[in-house]
C-alpha positions as a Markdown table, in Angstrom:
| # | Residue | x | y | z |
|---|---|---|---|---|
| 1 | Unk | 20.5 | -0.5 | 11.1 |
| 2 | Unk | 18.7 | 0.5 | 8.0 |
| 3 | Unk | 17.6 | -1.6 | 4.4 |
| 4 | Unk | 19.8 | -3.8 | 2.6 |
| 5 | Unk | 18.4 | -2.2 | -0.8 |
| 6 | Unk | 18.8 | 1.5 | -2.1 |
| 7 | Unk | 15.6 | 1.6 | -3.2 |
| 8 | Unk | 12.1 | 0.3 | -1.9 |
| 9 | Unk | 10.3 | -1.3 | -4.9 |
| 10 | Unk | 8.5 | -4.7 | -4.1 |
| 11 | Unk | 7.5 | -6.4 | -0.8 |
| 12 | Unk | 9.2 | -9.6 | -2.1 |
| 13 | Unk | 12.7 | -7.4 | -1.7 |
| 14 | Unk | 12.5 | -7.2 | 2.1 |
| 15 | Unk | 13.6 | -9.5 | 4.7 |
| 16 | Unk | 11.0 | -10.6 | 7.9 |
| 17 | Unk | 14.1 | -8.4 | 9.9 |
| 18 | Unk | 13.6 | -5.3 | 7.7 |
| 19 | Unk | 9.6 | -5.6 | 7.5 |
| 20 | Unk | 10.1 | -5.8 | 11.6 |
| 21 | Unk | 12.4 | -2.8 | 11.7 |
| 22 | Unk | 10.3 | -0.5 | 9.3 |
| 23 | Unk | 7.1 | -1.7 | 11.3 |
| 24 | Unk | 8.8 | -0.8 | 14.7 |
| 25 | Unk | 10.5 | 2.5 | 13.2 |
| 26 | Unk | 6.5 | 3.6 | 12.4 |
| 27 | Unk | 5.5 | 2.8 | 15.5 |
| 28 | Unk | 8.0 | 5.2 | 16.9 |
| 29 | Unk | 7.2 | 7.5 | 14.4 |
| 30 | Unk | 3.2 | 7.5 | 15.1 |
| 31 | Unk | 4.1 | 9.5 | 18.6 |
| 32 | Unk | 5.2 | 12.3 | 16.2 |
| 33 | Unk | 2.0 | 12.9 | 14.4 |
| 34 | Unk | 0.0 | 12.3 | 18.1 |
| 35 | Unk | 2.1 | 15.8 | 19.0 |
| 36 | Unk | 0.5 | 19.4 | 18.8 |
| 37 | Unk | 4.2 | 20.7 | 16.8 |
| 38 | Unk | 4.9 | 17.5 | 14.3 |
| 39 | Unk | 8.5 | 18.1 | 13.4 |
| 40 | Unk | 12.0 | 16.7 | 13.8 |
| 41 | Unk | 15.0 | 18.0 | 12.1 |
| 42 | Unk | 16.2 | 14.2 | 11.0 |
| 43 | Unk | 15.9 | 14.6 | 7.1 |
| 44 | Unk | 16.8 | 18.7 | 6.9 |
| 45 | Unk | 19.7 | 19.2 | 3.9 |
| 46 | Unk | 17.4 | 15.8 | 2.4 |
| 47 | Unk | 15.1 | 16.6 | -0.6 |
| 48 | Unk | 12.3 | 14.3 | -1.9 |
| 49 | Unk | 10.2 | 14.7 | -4.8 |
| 50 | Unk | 7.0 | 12.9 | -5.3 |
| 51 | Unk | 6.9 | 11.6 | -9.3 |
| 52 | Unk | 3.3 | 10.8 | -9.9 |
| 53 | Unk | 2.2 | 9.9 | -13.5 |
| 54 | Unk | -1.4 | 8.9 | -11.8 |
| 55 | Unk | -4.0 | 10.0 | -9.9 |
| 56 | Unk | -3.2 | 9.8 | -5.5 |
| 57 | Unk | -4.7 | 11.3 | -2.3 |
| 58 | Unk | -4.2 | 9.2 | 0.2 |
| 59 | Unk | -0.2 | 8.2 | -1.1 |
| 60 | Unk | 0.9 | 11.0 | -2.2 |
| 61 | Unk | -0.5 | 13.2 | 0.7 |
| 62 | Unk | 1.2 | 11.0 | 3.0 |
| 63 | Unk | 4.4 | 11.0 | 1.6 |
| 64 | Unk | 4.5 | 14.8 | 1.3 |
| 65 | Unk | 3.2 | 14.8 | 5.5 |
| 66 | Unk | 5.7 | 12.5 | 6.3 |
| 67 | Unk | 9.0 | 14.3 | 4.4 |
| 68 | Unk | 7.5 | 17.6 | 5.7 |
| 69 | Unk | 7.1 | 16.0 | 9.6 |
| 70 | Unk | 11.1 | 15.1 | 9.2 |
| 71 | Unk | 11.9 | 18.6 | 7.7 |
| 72 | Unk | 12.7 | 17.4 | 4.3 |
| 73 | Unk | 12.6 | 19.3 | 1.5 |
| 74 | Unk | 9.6 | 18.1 | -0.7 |
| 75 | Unk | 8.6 | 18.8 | -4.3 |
| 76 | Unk | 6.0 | 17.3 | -6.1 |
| 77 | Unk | 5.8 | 16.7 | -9.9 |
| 78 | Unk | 2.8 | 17.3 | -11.7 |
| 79 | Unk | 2.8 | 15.4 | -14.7 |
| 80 | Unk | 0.2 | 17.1 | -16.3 |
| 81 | Unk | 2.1 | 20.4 | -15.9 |
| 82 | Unk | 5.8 | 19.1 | -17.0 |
| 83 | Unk | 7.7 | 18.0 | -19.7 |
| 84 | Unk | 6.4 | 14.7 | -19.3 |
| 85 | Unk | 3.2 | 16.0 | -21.9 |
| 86 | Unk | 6.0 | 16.6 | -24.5 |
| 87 | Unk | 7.3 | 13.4 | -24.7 |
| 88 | Unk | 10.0 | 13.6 | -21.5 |
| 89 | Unk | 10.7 | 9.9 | -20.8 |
| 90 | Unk | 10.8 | 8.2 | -17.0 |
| 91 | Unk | 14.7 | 7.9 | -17.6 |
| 92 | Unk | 14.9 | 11.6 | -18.3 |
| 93 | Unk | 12.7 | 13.4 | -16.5 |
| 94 | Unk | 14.3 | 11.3 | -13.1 |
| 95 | Unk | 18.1 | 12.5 | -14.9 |
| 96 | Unk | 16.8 | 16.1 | -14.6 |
| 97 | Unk | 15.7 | 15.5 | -11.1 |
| 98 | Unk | 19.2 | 14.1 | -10.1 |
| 99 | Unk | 21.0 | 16.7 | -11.4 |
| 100 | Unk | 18.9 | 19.4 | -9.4 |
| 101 | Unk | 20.3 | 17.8 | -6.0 |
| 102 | Unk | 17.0 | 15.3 | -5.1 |
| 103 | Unk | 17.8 | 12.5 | -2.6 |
| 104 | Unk | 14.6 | 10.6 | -3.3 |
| 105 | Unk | 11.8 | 10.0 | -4.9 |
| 106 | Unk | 8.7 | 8.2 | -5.2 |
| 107 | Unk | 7.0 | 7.5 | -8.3 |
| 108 | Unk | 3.5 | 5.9 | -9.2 |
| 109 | Unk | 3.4 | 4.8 | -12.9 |
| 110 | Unk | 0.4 | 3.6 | -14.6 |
| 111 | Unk | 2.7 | 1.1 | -16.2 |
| 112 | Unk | 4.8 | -2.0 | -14.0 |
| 113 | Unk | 8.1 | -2.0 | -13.9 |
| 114 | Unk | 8.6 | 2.2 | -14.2 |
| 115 | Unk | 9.7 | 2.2 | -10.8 |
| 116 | Unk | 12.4 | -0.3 | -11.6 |
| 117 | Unk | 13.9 | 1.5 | -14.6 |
| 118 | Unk | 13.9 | 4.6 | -12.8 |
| 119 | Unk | 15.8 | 3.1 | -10.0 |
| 120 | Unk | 18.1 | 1.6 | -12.0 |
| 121 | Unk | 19.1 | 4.8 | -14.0 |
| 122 | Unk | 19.3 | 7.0 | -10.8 |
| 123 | Unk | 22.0 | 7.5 | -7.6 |
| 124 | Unk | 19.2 | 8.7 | -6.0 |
| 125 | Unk | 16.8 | 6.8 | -3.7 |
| 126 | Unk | 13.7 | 5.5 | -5.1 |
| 127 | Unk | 10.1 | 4.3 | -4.0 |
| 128 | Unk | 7.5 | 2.7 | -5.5 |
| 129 | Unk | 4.2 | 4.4 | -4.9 |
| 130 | Unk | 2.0 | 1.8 | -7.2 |
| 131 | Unk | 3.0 | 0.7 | -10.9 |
| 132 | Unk | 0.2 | -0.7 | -13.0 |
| 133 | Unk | -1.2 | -4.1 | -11.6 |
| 134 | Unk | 2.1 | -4.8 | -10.4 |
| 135 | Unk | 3.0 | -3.6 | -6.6 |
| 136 | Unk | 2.4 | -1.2 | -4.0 |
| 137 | Unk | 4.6 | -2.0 | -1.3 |
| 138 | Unk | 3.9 | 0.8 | 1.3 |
| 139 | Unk | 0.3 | 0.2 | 1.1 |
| 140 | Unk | 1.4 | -3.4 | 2.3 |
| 141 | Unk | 3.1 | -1.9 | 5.0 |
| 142 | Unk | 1.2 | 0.3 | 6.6 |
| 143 | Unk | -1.9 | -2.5 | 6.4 |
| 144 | Unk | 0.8 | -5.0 | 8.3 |
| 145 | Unk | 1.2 | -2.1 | 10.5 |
| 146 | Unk | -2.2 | -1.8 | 11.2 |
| 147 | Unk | -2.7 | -5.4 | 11.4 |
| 148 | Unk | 0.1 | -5.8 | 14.2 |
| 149 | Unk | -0.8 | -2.8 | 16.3 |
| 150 | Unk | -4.4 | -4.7 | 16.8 |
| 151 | Unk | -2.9 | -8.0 | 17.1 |
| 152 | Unk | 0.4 | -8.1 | 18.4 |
| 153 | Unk | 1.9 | -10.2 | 14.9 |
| 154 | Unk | 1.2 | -12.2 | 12.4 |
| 155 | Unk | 1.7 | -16.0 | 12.8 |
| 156 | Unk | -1.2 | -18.4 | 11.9 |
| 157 | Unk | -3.5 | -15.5 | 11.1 |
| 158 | Unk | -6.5 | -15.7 | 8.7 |
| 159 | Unk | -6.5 | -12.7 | 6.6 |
| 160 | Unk | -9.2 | -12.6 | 3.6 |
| 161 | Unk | -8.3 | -10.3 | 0.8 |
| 162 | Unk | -11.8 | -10.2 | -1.2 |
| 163 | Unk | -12.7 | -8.1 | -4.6 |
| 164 | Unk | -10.5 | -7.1 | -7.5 |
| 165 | Unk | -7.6 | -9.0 | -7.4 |
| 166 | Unk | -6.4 | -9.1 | -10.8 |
| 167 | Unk | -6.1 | -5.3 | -10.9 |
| 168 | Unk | -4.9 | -4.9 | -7.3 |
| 169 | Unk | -1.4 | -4.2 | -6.6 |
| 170 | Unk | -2.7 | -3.7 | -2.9 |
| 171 | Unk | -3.4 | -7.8 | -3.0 |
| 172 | Unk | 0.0 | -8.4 | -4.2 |
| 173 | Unk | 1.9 | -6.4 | -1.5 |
| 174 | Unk | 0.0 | -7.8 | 0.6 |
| 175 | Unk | 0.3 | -11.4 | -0.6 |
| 176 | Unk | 4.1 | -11.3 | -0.3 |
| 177 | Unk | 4.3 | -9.5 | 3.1 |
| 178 | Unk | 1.6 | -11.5 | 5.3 |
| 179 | Unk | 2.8 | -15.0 | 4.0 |
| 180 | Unk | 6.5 | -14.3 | 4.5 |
| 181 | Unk | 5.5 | -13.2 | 8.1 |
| 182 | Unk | 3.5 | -16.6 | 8.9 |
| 183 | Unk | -0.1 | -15.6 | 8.1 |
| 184 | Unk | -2.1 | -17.4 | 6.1 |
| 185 | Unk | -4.0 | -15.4 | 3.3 |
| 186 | Unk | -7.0 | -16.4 | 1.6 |
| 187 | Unk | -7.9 | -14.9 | -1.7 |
| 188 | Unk | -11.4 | -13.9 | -2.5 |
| 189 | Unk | -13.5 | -12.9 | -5.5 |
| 190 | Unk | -15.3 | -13.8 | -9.1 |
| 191 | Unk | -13.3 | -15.8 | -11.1 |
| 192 | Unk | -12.6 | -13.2 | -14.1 |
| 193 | Unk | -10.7 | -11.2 | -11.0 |
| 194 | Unk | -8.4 | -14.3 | -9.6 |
| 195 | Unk | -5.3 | -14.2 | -12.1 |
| 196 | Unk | -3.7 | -18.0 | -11.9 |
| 197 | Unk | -0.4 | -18.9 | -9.8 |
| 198 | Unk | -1.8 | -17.3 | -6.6 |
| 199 | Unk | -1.7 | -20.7 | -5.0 |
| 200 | Unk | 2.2 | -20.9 | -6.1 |
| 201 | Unk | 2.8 | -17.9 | -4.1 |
| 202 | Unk | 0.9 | -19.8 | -0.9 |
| 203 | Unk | -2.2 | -17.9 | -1.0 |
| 204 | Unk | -5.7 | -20.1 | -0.9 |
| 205 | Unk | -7.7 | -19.5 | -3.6 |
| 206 | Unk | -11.7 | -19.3 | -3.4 |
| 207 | Unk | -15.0 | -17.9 | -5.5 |
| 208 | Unk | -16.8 | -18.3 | -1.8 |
| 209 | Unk | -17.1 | -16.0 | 0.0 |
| 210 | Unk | -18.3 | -17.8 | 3.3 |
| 211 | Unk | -15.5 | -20.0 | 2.9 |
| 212 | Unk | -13.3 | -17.0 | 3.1 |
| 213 | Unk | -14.6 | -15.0 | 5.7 |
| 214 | Unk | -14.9 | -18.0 | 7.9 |
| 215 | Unk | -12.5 | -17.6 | 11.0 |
| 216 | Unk | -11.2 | -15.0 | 9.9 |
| 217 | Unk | -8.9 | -12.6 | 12.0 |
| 218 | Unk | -8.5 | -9.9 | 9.2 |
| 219 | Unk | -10.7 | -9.0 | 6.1 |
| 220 | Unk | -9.2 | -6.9 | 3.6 |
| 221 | Unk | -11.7 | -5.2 | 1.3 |
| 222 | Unk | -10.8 | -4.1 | -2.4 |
| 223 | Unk | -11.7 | -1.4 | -4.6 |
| 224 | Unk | -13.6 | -2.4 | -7.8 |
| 225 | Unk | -11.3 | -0.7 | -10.8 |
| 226 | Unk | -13.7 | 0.3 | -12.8 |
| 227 | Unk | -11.6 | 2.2 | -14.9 |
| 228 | Unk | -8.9 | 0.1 | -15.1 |
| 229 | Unk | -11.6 | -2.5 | -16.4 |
| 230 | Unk | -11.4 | -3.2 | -20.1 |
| 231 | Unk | -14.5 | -5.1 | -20.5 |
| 232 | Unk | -17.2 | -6.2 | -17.9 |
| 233 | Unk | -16.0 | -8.8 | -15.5 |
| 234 | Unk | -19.3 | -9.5 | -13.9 |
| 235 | Unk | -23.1 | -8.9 | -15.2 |
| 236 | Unk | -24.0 | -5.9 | -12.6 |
| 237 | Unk | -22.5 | -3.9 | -9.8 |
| 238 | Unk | -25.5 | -5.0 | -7.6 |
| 239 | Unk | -25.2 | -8.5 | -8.2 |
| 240 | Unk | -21.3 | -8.0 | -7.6 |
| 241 | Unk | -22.1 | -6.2 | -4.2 |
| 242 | Unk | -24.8 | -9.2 | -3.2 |
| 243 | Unk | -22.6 | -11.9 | -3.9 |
| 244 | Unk | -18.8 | -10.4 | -3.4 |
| 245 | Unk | -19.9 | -7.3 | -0.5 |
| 246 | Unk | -19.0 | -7.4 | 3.2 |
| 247 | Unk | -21.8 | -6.2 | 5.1 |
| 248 | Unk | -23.4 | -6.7 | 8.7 |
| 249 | Unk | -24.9 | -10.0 | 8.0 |
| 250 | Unk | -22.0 | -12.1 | 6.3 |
| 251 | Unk | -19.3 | -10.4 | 8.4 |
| 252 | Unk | -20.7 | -12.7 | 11.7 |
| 253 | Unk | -19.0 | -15.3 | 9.6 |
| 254 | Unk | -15.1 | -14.1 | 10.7 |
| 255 | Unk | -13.6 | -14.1 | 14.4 |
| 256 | Unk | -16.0 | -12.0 | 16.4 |
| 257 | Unk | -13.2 | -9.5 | 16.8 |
| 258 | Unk | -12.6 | -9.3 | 12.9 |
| 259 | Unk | -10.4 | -6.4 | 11.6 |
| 260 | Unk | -12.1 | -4.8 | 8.6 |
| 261 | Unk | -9.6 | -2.9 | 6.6 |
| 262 | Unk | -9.4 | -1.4 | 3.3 |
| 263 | Unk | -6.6 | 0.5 | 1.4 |
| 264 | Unk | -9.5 | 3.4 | -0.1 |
| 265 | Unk | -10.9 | 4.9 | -1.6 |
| 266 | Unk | -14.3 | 3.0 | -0.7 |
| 267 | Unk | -17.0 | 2.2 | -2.8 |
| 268 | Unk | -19.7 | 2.6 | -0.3 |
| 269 | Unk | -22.7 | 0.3 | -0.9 |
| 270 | Unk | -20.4 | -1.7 | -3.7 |
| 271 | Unk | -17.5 | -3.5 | -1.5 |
| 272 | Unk | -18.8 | -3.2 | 1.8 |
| 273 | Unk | -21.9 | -1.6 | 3.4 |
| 274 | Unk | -21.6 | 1.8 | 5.2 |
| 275 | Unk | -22.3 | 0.4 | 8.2 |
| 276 | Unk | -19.3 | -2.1 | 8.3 |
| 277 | Unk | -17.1 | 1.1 | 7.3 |
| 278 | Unk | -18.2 | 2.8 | 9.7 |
| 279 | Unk | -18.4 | 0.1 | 12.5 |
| 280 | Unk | -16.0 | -0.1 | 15.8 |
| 281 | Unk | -14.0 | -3.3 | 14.2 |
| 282 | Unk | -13.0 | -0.9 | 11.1 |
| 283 | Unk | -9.8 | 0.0 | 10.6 |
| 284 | Unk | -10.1 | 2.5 | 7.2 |
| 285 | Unk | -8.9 | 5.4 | 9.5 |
| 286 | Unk | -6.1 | 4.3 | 11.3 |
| 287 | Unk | -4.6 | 2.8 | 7.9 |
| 288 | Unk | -4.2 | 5.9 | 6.7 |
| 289 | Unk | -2.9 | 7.6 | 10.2 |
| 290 | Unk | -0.6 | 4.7 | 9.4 |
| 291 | Unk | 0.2 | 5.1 | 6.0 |
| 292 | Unk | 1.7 | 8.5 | 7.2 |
| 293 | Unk | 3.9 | 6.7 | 10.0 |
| 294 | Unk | 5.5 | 3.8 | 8.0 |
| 295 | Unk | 6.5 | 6.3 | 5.0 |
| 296 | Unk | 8.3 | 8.6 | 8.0 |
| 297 | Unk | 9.9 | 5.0 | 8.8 |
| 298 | Unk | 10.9 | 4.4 | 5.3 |
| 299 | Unk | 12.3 | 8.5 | 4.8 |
| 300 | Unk | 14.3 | 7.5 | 7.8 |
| 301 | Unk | 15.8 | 4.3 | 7.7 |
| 302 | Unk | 16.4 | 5.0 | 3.8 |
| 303 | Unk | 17.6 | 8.7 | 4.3 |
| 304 | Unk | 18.3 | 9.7 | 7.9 |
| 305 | Unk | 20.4 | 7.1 | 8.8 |
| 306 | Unk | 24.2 | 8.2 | 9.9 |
| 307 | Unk | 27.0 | 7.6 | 6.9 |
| 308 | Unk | 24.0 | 8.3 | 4.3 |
């Protein structure tokens, strides 16, 4: 069995079956990376290229692990160093690709929606590795990964995503994936960060952060864009990390057995303390352990598969 879809571009694509299947596929995957020699010879003949008009460690890193774990070919495109700088379009440079033999390849655009054109324009496979404020859908996955390694599902979970919401494509992922899966996901942060509708989607909006971390099984931690920020959406980044931060003292509100995760890279002192990132109930390093595992999943159930 593999994905409905030739190409992986939004969490809202996938069924509860396929999110089960690619969560299960990493799991069996994650035995790979525990051995000394991490290699199989599933994807070799397979090449994947990594498309990345913005800056990635943690994504793009993982991608290029878990194609050269599998034995797939894997190029990655430096924009700065292609045609893109002379005016190359998405359609184009992804036409070029094709026609060099590429099975697959994941792009991160600074714009929403590049993924999609790409895809649409291309036999070959594509991923979405982030577009603009839009989605991020392997992030998603590896943090529901995480999430059901620890606690065996999702059903009637609290999970509090807190920070920068309106410039998160992490929260949005994440929105879609834990709700259709039976959690329930409250949404946390200054007002001038909560974009409207969220309640449409069935999240639970609130400015409090109390009320959030309250119960809760998981809390999600978001990077402050900064440099996505067009003009100041609070007064000071100390006043943002006493009201909105996670540290020892409000996280005794949540289950005593809270997950603290957070998709990186960390703000230390701004979203949460250093000593709830570096405390036994965080998560931050498995997530990206993780993040290695489902995108070997995804190579494989989108690539390795029999009559592909």
């Amino acid at each position: 069995m593999g994905l409905c879809a030739k190409d992986l571009l939004d969490m809202g694509q996938l069924s509860p079956e396929e999110i089960e299947l690619i969560l299960q596929t990493g799991k069996e995957m994650k035995t790979i990376i525990k051995r000394d020699i991490k290699k199989v010879p599933t994807l070799r003949g397979k090449t994947m290229v990594t498309l990345f008009y913005e800056p990635s460690t943690r994504t793009r890193t993982s991608f290029e692990l878990a194609g050269k774990y599998m034995s797939a070919d894997v190029v990655n495109i430096s924009t700065s160093a292609s045609s893109v700088v002379k005016g190359e379009s998405i359609k184009d440079t992804g036409m070029t690709l094709q026609m060099m033999g590429m099975d697959l390849v994941v792009i991160r655009h600074n714009m929403a929606g590049a993924p999609h054109l790409l895809a649409k324009n291309l036999k070959a496979r594509v991923i979405n590795g982030g577009d603009g404020f839009h989605e991020h859908p392997t992030q998603a996955l590896l943090d529901m990964m995480t999430i059901k390694d620890k606690l065996g599902g999702f059903a009637g979970l609290k999970v509090a995503i807190i920070g920068d919401i309106l410039h998160s494509r992490v929260a949005r992922s994440n929105l879609s994936g834990l709700i259709k899966m039976g959690a329930q996901v409250w949404i946390c942060g200054p007002p001038t960060l909560i974009p409207p509708g969220l309640e449409k989607l069935g999240a639970k909006v609130t400015y409090s952060m109390e009320e959030a971390l309250r119960g809760a099984q998981v809390v999600m931690m978001l990077r402050i864009q900064l440099e996505r920020q067009k003009a100041g959406m609070f007064p000071t980044l100390r006043e943002y990390s006493r009201i909105f931060g996670l540290n020892s003292q409000n996280l005794k509100l949540a289950d005593k057995d809270c997950l603290v995760m957070h998709p990186g890279p960390i703000n230390r002192g701004l979203e949460l303390s250093g000593e709830v990132a570096d405390c036994s109930q965080s998560l931050i390093n498995e997530q990206v352990t993780n993040g290695v595992s489902v995108r070997m999943a995804l190579l494989y159930l989108m690539l390795g598969q029999k009559g592909e």
